[in-house]
C-alpha positions as CSV (number, residue, x, y, z in Angstrom):
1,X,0.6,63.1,148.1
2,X,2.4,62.0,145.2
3,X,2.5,63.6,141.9
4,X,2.4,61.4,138.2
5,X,4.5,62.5,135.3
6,X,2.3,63.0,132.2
7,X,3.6,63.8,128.9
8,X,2.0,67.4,129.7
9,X,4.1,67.4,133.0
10,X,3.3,66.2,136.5
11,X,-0.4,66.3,138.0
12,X,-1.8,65.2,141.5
13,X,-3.3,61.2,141.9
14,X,-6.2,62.8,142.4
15,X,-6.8,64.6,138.8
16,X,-6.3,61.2,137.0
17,X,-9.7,60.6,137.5
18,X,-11.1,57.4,135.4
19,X,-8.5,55.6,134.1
20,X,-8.1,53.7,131.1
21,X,-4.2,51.9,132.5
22,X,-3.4,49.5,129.4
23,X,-4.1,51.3,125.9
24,X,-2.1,52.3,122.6
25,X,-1.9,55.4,120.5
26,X,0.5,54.5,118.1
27,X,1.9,50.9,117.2
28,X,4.9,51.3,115.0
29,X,7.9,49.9,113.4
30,X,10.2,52.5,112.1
31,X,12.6,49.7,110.5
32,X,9.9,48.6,108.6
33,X,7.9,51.6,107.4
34,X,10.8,53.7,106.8
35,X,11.2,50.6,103.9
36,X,7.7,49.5,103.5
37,X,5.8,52.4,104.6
38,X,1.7,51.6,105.7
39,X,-0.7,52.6,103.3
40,X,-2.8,52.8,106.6
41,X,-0.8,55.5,108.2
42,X,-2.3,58.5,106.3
43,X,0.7,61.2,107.4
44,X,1.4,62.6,110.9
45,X,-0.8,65.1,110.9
46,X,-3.7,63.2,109.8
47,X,-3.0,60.6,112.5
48,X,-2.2,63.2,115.1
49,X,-5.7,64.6,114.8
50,X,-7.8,61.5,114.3
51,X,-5.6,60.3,118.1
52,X,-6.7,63.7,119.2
53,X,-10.4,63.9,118.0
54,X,-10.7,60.2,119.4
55,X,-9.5,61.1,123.1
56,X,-12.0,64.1,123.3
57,X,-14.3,61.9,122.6
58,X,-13.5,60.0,125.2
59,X,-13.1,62.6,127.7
60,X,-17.0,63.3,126.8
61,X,-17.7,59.8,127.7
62,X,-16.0,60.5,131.3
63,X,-12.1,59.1,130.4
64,X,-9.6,61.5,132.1
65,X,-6.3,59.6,131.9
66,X,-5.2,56.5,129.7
67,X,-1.7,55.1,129.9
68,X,-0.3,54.4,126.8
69,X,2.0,51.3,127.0
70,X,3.7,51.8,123.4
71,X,7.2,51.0,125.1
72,X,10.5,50.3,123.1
73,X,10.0,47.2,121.3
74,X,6.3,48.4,120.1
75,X,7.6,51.7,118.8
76,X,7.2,53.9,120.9
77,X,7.5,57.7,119.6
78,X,7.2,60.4,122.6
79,X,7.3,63.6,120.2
80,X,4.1,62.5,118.1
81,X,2.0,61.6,121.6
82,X,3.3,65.2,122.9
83,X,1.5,66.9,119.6
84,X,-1.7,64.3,120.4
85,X,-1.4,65.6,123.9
86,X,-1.1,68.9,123.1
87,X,-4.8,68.8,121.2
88,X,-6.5,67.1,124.4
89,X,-7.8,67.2,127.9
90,X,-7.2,63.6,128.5
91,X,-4.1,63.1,130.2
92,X,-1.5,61.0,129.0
93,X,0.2,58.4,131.0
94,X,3.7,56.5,129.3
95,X,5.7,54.0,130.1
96,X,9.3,52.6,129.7
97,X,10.4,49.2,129.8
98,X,10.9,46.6,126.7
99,X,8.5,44.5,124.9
100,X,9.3,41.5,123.8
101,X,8.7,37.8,123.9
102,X,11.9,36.2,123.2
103,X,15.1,37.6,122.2
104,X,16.5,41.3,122.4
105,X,17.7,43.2,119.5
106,X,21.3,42.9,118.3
107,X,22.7,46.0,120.1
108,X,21.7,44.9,123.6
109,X,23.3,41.2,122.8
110,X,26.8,43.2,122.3
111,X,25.7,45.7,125.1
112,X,26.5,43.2,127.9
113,X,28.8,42.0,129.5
114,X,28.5,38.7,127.3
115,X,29.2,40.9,124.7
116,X,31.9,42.3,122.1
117,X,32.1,45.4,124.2
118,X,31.6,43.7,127.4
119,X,29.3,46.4,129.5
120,X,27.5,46.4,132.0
121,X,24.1,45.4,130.8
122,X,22.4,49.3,130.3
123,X,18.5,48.3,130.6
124,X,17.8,49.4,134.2
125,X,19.8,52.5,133.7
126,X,17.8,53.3,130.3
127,X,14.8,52.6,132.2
128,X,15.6,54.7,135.1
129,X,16.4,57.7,132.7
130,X,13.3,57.6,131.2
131,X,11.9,57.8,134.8
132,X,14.0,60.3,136.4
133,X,15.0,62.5,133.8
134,X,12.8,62.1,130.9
135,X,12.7,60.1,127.5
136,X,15.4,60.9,124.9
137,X,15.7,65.3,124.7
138,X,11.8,65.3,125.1
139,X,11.8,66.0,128.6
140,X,8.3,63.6,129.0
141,X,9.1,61.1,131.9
142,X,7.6,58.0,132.3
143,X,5.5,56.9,134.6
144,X,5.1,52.6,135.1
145,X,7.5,50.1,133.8
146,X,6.2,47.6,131.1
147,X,7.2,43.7,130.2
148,X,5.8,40.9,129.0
149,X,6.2,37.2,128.9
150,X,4.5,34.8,126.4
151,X,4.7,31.4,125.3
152,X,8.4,30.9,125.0
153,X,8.5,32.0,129.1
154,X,11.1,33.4,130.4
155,X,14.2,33.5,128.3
156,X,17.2,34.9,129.1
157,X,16.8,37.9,127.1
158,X,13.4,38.4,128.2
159,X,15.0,37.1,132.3
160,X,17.2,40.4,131.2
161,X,14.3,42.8,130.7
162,X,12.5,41.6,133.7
163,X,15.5,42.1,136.1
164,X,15.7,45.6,135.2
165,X,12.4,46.3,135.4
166,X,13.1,45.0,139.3
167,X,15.9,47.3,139.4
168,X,14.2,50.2,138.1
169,X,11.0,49.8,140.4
170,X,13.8,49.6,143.2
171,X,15.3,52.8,142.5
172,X,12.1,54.8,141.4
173,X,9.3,53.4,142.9
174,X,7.4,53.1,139.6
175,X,5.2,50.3,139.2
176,X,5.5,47.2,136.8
177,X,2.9,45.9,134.6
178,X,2.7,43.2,132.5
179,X,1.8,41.6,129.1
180,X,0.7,37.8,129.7
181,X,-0.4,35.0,127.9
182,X,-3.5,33.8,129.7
183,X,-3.4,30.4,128.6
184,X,-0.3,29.3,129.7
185,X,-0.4,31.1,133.3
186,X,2.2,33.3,132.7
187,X,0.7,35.5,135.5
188,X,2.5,32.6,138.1
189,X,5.8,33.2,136.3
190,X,6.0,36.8,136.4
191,X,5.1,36.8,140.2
192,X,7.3,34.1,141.1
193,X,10.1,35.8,139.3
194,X,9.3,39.7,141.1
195,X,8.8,38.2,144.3
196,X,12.4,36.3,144.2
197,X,13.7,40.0,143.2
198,X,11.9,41.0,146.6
199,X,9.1,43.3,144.3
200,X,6.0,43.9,146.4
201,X,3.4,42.5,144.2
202,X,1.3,45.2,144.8
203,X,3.2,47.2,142.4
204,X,2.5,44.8,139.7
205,X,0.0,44.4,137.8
206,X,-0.7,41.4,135.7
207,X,-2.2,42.0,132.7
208,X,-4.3,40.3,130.0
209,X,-5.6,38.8,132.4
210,X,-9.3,39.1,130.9
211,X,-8.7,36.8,128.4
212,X,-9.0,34.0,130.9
213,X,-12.2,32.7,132.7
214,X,-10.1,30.7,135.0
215,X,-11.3,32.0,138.5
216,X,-8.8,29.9,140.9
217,X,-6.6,31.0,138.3
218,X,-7.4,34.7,138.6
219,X,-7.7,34.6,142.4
220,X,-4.7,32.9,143.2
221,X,-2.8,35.8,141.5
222,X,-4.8,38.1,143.4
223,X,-4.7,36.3,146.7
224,X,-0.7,37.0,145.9
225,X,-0.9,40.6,146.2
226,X,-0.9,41.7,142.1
227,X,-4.4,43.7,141.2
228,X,-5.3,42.6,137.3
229,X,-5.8,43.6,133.9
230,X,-9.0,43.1,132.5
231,X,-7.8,44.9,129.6
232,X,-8.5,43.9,126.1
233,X,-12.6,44.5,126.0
234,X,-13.4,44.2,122.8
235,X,-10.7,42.0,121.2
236,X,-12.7,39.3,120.9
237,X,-10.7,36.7,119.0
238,X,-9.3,36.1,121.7
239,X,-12.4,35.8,124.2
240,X,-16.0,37.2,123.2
241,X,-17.0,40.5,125.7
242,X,-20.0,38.4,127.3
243,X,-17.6,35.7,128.7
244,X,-15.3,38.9,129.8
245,X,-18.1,40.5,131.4
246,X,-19.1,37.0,133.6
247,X,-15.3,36.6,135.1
248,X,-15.7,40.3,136.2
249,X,-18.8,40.0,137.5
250,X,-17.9,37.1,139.1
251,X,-15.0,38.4,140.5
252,X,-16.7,41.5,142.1
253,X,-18.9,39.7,143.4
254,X,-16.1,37.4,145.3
255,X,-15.1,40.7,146.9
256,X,-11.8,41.3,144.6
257,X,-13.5,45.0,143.5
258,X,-10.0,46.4,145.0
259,X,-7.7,44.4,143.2
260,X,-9.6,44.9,139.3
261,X,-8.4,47.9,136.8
262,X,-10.2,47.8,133.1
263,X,-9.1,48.8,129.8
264,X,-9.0,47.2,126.1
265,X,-5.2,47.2,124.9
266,X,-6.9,49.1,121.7
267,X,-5.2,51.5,119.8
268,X,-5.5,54.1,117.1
269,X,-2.7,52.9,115.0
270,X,-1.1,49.5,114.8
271,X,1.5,48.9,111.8
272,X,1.1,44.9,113.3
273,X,-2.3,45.3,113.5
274,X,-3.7,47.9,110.6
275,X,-7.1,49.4,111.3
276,X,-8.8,48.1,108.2
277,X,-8.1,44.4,109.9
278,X,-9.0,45.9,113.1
279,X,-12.7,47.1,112.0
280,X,-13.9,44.3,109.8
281,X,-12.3,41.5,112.2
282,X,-13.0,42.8,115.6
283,X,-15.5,46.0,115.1
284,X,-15.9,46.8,119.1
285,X,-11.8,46.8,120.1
286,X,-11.8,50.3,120.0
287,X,-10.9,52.8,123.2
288,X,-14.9,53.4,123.5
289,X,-16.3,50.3,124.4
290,X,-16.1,49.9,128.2
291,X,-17.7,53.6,128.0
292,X,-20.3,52.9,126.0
293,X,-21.1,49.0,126.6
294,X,-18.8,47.4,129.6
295,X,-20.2,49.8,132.2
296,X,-23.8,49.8,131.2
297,X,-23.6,45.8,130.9
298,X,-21.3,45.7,134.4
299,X,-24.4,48.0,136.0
300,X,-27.1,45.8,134.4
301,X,-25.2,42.8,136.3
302,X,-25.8,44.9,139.3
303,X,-22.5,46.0,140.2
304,X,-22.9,49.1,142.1
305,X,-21.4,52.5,141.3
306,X,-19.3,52.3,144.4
307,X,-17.5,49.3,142.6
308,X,-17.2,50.4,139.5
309,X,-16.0,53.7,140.9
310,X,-13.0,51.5,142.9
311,X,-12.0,49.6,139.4
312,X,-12.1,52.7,136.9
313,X,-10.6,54.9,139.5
314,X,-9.0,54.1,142.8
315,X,-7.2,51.2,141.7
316,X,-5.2,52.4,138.5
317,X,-4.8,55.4,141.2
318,X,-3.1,53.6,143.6
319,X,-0.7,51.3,140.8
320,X,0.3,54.4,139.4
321,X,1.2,55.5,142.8
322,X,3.4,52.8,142.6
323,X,6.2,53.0,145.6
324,X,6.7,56.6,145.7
């Protein structure tokens, strides 16, 4: 059976347990706060235990993994989530991968073979690092490879990202998933793109998905072979949780139970979202509210424990399994 990387070290598929697969901790920009620091970030070890206090209490609710998806582009900061994981039970799944929507930053456009220094283009090879040996000196490897398309599509830096994401799942095994915009079907681009690369959809999972109530839509992407991402309960400018909670419904009751995961895209800090806009804009996009409302209101619908137990658990189980 295969073993996932954690930033506390490997565990069995089996001790993930309920899964939250598409969450943040930390959303920075260290550009911009070294300059302009947050008056929202109230010092690291403030924010370390507020992270820490918040994924107990989530672990009392019945959350024993999330996968934070804070990947280059969004941040991402391994040696502040190893002292967060260090104060909790929950485990602690990260990713690699680059997140952006249009154009890469200077040093990969002279980092190419387009470029000045005319290299050979090192995305895949930085992903499969963080795979295989671990991210930067911190010895945490990741575990699933992130990317994202939105409305500009797929340029040719973002083309770039995706193709080493292909490459990476090629030589590791580790699964893709996927920031979309819902609106525009992104979904249909990303799988035409992976399956071109000869990616078994399976391993990817389109995300933001929940913020459509397209059905045909949703279904065709499943009928491909990608399971989804409902995965931003409780952000509701961008679709209220009642309309979220009919497409799932919906689709469980279609028989696609197998190919749903949950989660909210929430996080603790955001330096693009701050948590004083957070709590008076959207007050329920925080990491408790498929806990404490989603699943009551999913079992009120009369989805049965059986289902919910295939969603929260078996499914992000078997993406994070990925290829191995």
């Amino acid at each position: 059976m295969p073993t996932i990387d954690t930033v506390r070290g490997p565990i069995s598929i089996e001790q993930l347990g309920t899964v939250l697969p598409h969450e943040h901790i930390f959303t920075k920009n260290p550009e911009i706060e070294q300059n302009w620091p947050s008056p929202e970030w109230d010092g690291d070890e403030v924010m370390i235990d507020r992270a820490a206090t918040i994924l107990n209490e989530l672990k009392e609710l019945g959350i024993d993994s999330i996968v934070d998806l804070t990947v280059p582009g969004l941040g991402r900061n391994i040696p502040l989530i190893q002292r967060v994981a260090a104060k909790t039970d929950v485990n602690i799944i990260v990713g690699t991968g680059y997140y952006i929507f249009d154009a890469l930053p200077t040093f990969f456009k002279t980092h190419s073979p387009e470029g000045h220094l005319g290299v050979k283009d090192p995305l895949a090879d930085l992903f499969i690092r963080d795979i295989t040996e671990g991210i930067a000196e911190t010895g945490v490897k990741a575990s699933i490879i992130k990317v994202a398309t939105d409305t500009p599509g797929i340029t040719p830096d973002v083309e770039r990202v995706l193709a080493a994401a292909a490459e990476a799942h090629r030589q590791t095994g580790a699964p893709i998933t996927t920031h979309t915009h819902a609106d525009e079907f992104r979904g249909r681009d990303q799988q035409e793109y992976f399956r071109k690369q000869g990616i078994p959809l399976e391993h990817v999972l389109i995300g933001h998905c929940g913020d459509s109530t397209d059905i045909a839509y949703l279904r065709e992407l499943m009928d491909n072979g990608s399971p989804l991402g409902l995965d931003r309960f409780g952000m509701e400018i961008m679709l209220e949780d009642e309309k979220r909670i009919e497409t799932t419904v919906q689709l469980i009751e279609l028989g696609y139970a197998d190919k749903l995961t949950l989660s909210h895209d929430a996080g603790i800090f955001s330096v693009n979202l701050p948590p004083s806009y957070r709590s008076s804009v959207m007050p329920n996009w925080h990491h408790k509210r498929i806990s404490q409302d989603i699943l009551p209101a999913l079992s009120e619908r009369g989805v049965s424990d059986a289902d919910i137990h295939q969603i929260t658990v078996l499914n992000p189980a078997r993406l994070l399994a990925g290829a191995r």
